[in-house]
N, C-alpha and C positions, 0 to 999 in steps of 0.2 A: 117749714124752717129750711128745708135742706136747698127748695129754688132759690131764696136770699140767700144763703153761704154760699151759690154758686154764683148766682150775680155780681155778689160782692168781691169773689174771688178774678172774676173774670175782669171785672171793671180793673181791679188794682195791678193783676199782672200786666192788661193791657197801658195802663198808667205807664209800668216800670217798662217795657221793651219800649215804648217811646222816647223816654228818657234815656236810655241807653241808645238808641238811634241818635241820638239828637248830641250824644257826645262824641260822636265819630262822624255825623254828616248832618248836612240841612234836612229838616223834616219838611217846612215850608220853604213856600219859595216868598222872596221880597213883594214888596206890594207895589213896585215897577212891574216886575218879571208878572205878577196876576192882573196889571192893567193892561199890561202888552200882551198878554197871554200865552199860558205856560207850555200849550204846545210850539209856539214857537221860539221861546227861549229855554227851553228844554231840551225838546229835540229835532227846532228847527222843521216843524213840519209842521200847516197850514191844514186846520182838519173843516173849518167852518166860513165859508165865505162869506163875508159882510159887505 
């Protein structure tokens, strides 16, 4: 019983700090910025040559 309560409890905190991330800033990035790719609309830096 006690690994369920902990599962369950981890799942839901982790639920709620996302949710409060996501009312102060972008969690994701848009689906331009992950087609262009988010290291470099992020932070501008080129990690994989294609």
């Amino acid at each position: 019983m006690l690994p369920l309560a902990t599962m369950v409890f981890t799942g839901v905190m982790c639920w709620l700090i996302i949710k409060g991330l996501r009312l102060v800033m972008p969690v994701w990035g848009s689906a331009r910025e992950e087609a262009v790719g988010l290291d470099i609309t992020q932070h501008g830096e080129r990690i994989m040559a294609r």
